[in-house]
N, C-alpha and C positions, 0 to 999 in steps of 0.2 A: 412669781419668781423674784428673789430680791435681786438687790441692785450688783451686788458681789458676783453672786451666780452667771447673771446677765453677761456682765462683764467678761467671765469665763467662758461662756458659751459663744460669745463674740472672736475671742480669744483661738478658740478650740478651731471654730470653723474658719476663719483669716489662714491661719496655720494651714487645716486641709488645703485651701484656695491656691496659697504658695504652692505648697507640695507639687498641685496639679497640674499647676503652671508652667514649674520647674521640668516635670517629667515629660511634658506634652512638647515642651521646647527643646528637651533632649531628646524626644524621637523623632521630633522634626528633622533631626541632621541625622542627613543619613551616615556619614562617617563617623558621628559618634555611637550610631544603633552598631555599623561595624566590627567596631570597636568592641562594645558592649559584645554581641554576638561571639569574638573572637576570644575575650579573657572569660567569658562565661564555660566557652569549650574547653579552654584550657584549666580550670579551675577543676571542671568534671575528670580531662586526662587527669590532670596532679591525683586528684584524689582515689580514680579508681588504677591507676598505673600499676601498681602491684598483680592486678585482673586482668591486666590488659598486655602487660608484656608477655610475648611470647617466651620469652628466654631471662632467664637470672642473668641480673647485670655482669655477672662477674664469669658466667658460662663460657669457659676455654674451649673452642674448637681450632687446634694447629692445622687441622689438613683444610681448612675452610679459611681463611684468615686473608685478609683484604679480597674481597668478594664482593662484586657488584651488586646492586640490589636487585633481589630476584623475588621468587615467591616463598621462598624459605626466609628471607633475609631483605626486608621492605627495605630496608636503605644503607642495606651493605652491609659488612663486617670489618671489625676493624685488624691490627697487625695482630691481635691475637686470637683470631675468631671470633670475639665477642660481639655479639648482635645491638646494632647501631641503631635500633629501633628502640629496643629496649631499653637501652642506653639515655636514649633522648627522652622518653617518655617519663622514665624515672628520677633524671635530672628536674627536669620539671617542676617538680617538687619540692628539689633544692632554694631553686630562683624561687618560686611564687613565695617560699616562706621565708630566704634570709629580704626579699622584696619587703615584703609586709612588717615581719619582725624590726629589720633596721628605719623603715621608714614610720615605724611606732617609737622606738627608740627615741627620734626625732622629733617626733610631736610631743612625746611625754617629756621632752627636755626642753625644746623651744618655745613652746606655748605658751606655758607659764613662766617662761621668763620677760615674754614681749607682752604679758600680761602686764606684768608687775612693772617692768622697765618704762611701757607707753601709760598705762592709769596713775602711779605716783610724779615718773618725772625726774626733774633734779638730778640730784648728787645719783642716786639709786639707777636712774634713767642712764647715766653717764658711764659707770661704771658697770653696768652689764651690758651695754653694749660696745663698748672697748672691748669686754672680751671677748663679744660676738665678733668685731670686727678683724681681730687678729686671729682668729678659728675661719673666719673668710677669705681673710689675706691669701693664706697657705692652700696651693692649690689643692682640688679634693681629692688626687689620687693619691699625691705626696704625702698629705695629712694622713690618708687612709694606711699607706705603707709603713711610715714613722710609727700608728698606731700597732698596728699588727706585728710589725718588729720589736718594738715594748710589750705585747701581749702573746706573739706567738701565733703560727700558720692556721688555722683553725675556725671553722664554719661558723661556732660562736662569736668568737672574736672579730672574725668578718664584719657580721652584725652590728656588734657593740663599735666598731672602725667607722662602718658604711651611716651609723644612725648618729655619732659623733659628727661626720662632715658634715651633713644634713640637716644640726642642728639651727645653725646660722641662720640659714633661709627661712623657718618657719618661724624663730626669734624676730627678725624684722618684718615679714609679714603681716605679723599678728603687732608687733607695737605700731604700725603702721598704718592699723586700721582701727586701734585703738585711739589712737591719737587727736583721731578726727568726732571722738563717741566720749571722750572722757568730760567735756564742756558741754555735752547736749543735755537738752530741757529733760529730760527723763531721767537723765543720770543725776542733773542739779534737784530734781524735785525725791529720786530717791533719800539725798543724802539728806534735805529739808524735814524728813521723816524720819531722820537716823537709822538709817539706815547700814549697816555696817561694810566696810570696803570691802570683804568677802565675797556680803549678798550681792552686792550690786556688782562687781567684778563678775559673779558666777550667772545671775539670774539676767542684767542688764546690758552687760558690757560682750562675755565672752560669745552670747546667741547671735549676739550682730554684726559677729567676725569672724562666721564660722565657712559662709559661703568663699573667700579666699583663701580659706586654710586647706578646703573641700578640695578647690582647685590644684593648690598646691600639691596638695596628696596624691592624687591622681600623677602628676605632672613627676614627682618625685621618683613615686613608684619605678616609672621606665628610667628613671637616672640608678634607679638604687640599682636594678638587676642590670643593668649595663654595669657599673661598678662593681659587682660581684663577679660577675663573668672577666672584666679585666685582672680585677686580683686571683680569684682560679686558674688565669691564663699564665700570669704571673707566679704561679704556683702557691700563693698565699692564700688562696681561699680554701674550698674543698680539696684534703687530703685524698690521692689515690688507696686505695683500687677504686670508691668510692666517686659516680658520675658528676660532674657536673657541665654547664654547656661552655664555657671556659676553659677545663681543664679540657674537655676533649678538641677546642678549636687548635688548643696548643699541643696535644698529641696530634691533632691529625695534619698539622702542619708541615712535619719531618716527611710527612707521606701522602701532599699535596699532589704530587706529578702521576702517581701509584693509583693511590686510593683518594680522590678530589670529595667524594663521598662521606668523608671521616671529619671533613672541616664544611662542609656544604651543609647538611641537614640542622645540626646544633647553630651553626650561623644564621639559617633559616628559623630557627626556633626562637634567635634570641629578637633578633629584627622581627616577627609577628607579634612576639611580646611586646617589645618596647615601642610598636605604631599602634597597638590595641589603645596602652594607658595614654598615649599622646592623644589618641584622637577623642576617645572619653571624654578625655580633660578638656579639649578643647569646646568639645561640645558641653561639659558641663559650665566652661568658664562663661559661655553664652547662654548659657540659661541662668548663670545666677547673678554677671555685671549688668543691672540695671540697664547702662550704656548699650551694649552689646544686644540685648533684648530689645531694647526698643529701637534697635538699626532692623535687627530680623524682622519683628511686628512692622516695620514701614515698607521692609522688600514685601512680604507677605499683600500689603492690601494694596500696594504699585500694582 
């Protein structure tokens, strides 16, 4: 085997080693298998919801309409008879995708900017993050509102508002963890080779800052779909007739004393979402901080 080979095949199996590490560490915790178990479920509802609802979202029954949850109607009806099961189930799908969309949004915008800003430096380093800083300043709903009102009420929009706020956080992040990797022996012996700031940005720099971004991501997620749900609530996200668990906490609020049913399950939905991605996160951020593992590895053998 020559020496290059070798190298790779050292390479390949290190990587598996990580991997297994990583995993074995996050099922050790059991709030993060939770977790894991809980957006796994809900990923399955999102996607089979169309299958699974009993009733079209938009299904008027007037003689049935604030109705407690029975066996026709799992969690009630709301002031028009429409079935609050179905309802929920098919929202669902709103949250998991403007969740993932906005907080892609965010990394496709932030990363490479704490790229560039934490590996060059200087004047470069200075001036993108001023403007991070002043995208941070502004708090994120206001930011998100301002946006939407320059863009207008609408689920897309949402997205492109929720993954704007968001970008900040994954901008210092990521130069942050650059910062500490742009002066090590790997990256000096890269460029000793000529290396170009590309490769070594893509191949050396971005693999070893990827575990806090991982973090992050997770961690984001339960902030985006909370942020969704308040601009929905606020009537800026998800346009009616059309579910989302937002717009229904803010319909069924008029009809809290009536129907508690209408603001209770989607309140429920949005709270098991956003302790799922927290607790993920948290158990991922312990299996990939270094620190953090080797507190657990010492409870472990105490």
């Amino acid at each position: 085997m020559t020496e290059p080979a070798a190298e790779t095949t050292v390479g390949v199996v290190a990587h598996r080693s990580r991997l297994r590490t990583t995993a074995e560490t996050v099922l050790r915790n059991r709030l993060a298998v939770f977790g894991l178990v809980i957006l796994v479920l809900l990923v399955l509802v999102a996607l089979a919801a169309p299958l699974i609802a009993p009733y079209t979202i938009n299904e008027v029954d007037v003689a049935n309409r604030l109705q407690g949850p029975s066996s026709q109607h799992w969690f009630g009806t709301d002031e028009l008879g429409r079935d609050v099961f179905s309802r929920v189930i098919i929202a669902s799908r709103v949250s998991l995708q403007v969740g993932f969309v906005s907080v892609g949004i965010a990394l496709g915008l932030g990363v490479p900017v704490g790229l560039i800003a934490g590996y060059y430096g200087g004047r470069i380093d200075s001036i993108l993050m001023r403007l991070m800083d002043i995208l941070f300043s502004i708090p994120a709903i206001v930011l998100a509102i301002a946006i939407l009102a320059a863009l207008g009420p609408d689920i897309v929009n949402a997205m492109i508002a929720i993954g704007v706020v968001y970008t900040p956080i994954f901008a210092r992040i990521t130069r942050g963890s650059v910062l500490t990797l742009r002066d090590a022996v790997f990256v000096q012996a890269a460029r000793s080779i000529g290396a170009s700031d590309l490769r070594i940005i893509g191949n050396h720099v971005f693999p070893n800052v990827i575990a806090p971004i991982i973090v992050q991501t997770s961690l984001s997620l339960a902030f985006a779909i909370l942020a969704e749900a308040a601009l929905s609530f606020l009537g800026l996200g998800v346009q009616p007739p059309n579910p989302a668990w937002g717009r229904m906490l803010s319909e069924g609020r008029a009809f809290f004393q009536q129907a508690p049913w209408m603001a209770i399950f989607p309140g429920l939905a949005i709270f098991a979402t956003v302790f799922a991605f927290n607790a993920l996160g948290d158990g991922l951020r312990d299996a990939l901080d270094p620190q953090q593992r080797s507190i657990i590895e010492s409870r472990g053998r105490s």
